[in-house]
N, C-alpha and C positions, 0 to 999 in steps of 0.2 A: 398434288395438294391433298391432303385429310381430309374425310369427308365430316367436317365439324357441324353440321346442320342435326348429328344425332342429337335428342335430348340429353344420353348419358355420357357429353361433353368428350377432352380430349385423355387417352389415355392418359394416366399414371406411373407414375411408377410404383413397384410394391417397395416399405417400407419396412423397417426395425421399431416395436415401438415397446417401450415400457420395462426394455433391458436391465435396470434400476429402479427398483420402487419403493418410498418411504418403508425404513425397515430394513432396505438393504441399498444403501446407497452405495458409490461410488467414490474412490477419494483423487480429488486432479488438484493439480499445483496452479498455481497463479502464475502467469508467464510474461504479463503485461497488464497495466491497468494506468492510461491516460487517458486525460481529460480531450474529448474529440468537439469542443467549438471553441470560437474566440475567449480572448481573457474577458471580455468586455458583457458575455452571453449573461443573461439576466438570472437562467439556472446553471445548472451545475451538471455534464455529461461525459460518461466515462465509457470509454472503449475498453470492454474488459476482455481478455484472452485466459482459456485455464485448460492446459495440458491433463488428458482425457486417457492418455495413453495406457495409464494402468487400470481401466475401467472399461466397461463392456460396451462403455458410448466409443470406442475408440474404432475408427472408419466406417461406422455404423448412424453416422446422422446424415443428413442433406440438407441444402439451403431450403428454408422456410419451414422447417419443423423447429420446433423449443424443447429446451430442456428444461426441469426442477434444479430450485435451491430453498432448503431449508435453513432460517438463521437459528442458529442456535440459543438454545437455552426454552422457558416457558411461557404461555400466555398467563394472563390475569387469572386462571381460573389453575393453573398448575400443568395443564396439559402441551404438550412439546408443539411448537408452533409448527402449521401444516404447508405444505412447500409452494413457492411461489413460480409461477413458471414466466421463462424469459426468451424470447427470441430469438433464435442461433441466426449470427452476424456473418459469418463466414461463408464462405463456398463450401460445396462438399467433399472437397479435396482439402477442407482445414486450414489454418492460418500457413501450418507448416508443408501445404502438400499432400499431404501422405494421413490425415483423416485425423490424426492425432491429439491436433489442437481447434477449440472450438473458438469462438467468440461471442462476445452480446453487447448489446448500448443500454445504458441502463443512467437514468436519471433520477439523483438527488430527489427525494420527495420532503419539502420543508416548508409545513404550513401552520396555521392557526383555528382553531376550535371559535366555532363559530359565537356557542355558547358563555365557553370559559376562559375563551382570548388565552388560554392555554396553547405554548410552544408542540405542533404535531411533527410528526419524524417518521416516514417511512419506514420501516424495520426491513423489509430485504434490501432495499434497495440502498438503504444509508449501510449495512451488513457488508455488501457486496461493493458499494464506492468505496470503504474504510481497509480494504482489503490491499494487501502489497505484493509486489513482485516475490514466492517463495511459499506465501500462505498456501494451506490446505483448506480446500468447500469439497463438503459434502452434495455429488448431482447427484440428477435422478435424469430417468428418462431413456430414449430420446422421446415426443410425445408430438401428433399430428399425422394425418395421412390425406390430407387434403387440399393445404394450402402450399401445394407444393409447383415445379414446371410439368411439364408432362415432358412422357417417354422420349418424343420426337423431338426436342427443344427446337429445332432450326427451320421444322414446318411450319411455325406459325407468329405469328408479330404481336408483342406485348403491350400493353399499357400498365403502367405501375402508375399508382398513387398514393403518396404518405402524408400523414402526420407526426410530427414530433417524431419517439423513437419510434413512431412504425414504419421507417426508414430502417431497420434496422435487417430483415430477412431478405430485402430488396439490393442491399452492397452484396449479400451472398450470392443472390437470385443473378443479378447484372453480371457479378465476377465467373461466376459459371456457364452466362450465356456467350458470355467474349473471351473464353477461355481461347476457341480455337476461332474458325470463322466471326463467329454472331450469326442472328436475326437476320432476315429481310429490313424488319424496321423492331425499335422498340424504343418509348418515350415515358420517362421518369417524370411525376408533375411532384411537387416536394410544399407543404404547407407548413410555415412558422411566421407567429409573429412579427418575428423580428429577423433581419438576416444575420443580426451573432448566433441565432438559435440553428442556423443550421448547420448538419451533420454531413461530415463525410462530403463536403462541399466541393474541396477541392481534386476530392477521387472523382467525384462525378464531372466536373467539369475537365478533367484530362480526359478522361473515357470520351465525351460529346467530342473532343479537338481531336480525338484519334482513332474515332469512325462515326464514318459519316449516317452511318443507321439508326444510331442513338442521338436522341434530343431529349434534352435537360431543361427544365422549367420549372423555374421557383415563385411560389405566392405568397405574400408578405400580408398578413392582414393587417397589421397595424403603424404601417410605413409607405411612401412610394417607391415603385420600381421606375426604371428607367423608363419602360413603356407604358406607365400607369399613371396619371395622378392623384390614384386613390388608394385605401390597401384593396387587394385580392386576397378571397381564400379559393382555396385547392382546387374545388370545381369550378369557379370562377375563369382558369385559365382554357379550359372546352370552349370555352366562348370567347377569349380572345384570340385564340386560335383556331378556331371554329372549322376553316375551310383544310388544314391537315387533319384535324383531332377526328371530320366527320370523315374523310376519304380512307383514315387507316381504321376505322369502326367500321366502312364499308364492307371491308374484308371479311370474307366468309373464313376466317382462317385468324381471326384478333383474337385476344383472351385479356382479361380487365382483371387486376388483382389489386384491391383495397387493405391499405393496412393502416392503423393508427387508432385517434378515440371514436370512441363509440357515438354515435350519434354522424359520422360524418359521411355514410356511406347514401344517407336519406338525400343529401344535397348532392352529391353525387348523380345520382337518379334522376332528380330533380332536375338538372342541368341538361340532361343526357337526351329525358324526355319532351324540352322544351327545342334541343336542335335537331332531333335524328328523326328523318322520316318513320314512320309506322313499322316496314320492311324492314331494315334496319333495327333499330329499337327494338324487337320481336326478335332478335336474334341475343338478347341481355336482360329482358326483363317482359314478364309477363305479367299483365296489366288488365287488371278488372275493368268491367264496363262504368262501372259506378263512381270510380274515380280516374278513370283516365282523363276527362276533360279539365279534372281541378288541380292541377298539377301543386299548386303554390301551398293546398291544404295536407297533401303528406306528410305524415307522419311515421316516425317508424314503427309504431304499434303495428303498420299495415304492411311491416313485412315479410314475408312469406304465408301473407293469407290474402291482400287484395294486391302486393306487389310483391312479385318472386322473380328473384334472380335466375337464371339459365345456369347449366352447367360451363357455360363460358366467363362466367364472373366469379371469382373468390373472394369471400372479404374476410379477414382477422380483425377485430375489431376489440377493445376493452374499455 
């Protein structure tokens, strides 16, 4: 077993990064672009694939690193719109295997101005849904050296937690660790509204039926679950699971990777602190004296100054 109690957490691996840089992009084909939730889903989510192969991203990225895309044409001001970056969906062996082909999940952004009840429109992200089987996107990239597994993957038991598409580097992350063996343990907890809203549902639910090391758990905030009467959200299920969720946190040897919106990693925390003894807890997050007893007043302004994560915790957050 790794001796994970260092501060400077578990190896890495080294990376490729910024092979592509606005200015000198990369040009990869579109190879797939379906919509990945129910007809019924309230937005709109597309599983996009884009053949990488004649570009210097090609066997050069790994699951939980992103790459750029810049949509074409100008801003309001005339100057070339600046590149948005997105999630690589994949394993690091690629859609195809062989590194080739990348993927991302990328959702429909369609809303309304607060002010002028004026129709709003995401610009990458509607760029990149409008896109078909054959189109040319300019990437960039690859980009991240952090939110990635470490060297060892088999040493050590995971906890994955999303929202929305930040589910997305996690089918990469999962596909790579059950590539050969798997994990000891690793447990996906997955937050959406609604359950048409979730992604990639029925891979994770074959994965959980076809090892037994992996547990799949979804939080519905604004619906009941079978075991709920009420909605859960994402940290919510720590606590109904409490008595696995704290025995595999026990582990001198777990690693906790947060992905999704911004703001969700604070409740997270929040949850973690209210069941994990002291010992425990202290192996995720380091906690001032001034606020450890007020658990319920955290905020996230307090993090990484009265409340810092360990090198055992990753979060990507936007």
């Amino acid at each position: 077993m790794p001796d994970t109690s260092r501060a400077d957490g578990p190896e890495l691996p080294e990376v490729q990064m910024h092979l592509h840089t606005p200015g000198d992009g990369g040009i990869g084909i579109v190879t797939q672009n379906d919509v990945c939730t129910p007809k019924k889903a309230a937005g709109f989510v597309r599983h996009l694939a884009i053949d990488v192969s004649g570009t210097r991203l090609a066997g050069n990225f790994r699951s939980g690193q992103s790459f750029g895309v810049c949509p074409p044409g100008t801003d309001d001001k005339g100057r070339p719109h600046q590149q948005r970056l997105y999630s690589i969906a994949s394993p690091t062996r690629g859609e195809d295997g062989k590194g080739n082909v990348l993927s991302t999940t990328v959702k429909r952004l369609i809303d309304e101005h607060w002010d002028t009840h004026g129709l709003f429109t995401g610009l990458a992200s509607n760029y990149l849904c409008d896109l078909n089987v054959g189109d040319e996107v300019e990437v960039f990239g690859p980009n991240g050296k952090r939110f990635l597994l470490p060297v060892n993957q088999d040493d050590y038991n995971y906890l994955f937690i999303a929202t929305g598409t930040g589910i997305a580097p996690f089918r990469g992350m999962l596909m790579d660790l059950y590539e050969h063996r798997g994990p000891e343990s690793a447990a996906l907890l997955m937050g959406t509204p609604y359950a048409t809203e979730l992604m990639y549902h029925d891979q994770f639910t074959l994965l959980e039926r076809e090892n037994k090391s992996f547990t799949y758990l979804t939080a519905l905030s604004r619906e009941r679950q079978k075991d709920c009467e009420q909605g859960l959200y994402v940290q919510d299920r720590l606590e109904t699971h409490r008595e696995p969720m704290t025995e595999v946190l026990s582990r001198p040897n777990t690693l906790i990777y947060i992905c999704g919106l911004v703001g969700m990693e604070i409740g997270i925390f929040q949850q973690m602190a209210r069941m994990l003894p002291e010992p425990i807890l202290s192996q995720y997050l380091g906690i001032d004296e001034e606020v450890r007893g007020d658990v319920d007043s955290w905020t996230r302004k307090m993090l990484h100054r009265q409340i810092k994560p360990t090198r055992r915790v990753f979060v990507e957050v936007y």
